[in-house]
C-alpha positions in Angstrom: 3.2 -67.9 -60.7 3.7 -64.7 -58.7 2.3 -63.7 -55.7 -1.2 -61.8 -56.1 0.5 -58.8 -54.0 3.0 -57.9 -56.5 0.5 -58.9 -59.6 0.1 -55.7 -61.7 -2.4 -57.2 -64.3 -4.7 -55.0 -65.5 -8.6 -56.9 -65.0 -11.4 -55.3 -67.1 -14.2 -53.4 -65.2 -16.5 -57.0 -66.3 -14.2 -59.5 -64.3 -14.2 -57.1 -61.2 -17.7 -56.8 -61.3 -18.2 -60.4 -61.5 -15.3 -60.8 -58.9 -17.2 -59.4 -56.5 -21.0 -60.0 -57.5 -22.1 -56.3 -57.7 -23.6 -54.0 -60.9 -22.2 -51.2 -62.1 -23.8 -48.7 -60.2 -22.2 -50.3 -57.3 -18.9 -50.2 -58.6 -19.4 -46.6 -59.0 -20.7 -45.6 -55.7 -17.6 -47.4 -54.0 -15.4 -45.3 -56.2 -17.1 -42.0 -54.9 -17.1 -43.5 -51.6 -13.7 -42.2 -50.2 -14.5 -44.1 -46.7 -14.0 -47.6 -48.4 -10.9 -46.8 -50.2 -11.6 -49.1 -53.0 -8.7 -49.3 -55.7 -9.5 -46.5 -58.3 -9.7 -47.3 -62.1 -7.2 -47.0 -64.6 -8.9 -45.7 -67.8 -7.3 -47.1 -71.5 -8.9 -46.1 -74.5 -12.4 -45.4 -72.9 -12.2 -48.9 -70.7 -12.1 -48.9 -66.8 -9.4 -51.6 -65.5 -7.9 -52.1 -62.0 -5.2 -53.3 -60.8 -5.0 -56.9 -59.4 -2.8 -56.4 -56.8 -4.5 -53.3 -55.4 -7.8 -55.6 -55.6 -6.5 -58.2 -53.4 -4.8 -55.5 -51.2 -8.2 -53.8 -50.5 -10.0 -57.4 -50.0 -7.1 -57.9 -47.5 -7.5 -54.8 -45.6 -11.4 -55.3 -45.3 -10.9 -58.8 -44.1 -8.7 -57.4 -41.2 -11.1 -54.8 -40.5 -13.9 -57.3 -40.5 -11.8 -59.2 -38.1 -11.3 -56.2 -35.6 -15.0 -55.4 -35.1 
């Protein structure tokens, strides 16, 4: 299997939601939230996806910054 970093699967706006435990309206205040720097949706045929790899990138990122504070 590869590596998560270099996974470019495309996961429905559903799975991420449930990937992180948060509604809708949360997903969309992180995505006007510019602070965070969550990954921004790829739009197909009316349907919000993101990237996997950009997913585990941002998790990264805010584990590090967890870390430091």
């Amino acid at each position: 299997m590869h590596d998560a970093e270099q996974d470019d699967r495309l996961i429905p706006e559903p799975r991420v939601r449930a990937r992180y435990g948060v509604s809708d309206m949360t997903l969309w205040r992180w995505d006007h939230n510019p602070a965070l720097n969550f990954p921004a949706p790829i739009r197909i045929n009316g349907r919000k996806y993101r990237r996997l790899s950009e997913l585990v990138a941002w998790e990264r990122a805010r584990a590090a910054q967890q870390q430091a504070a």
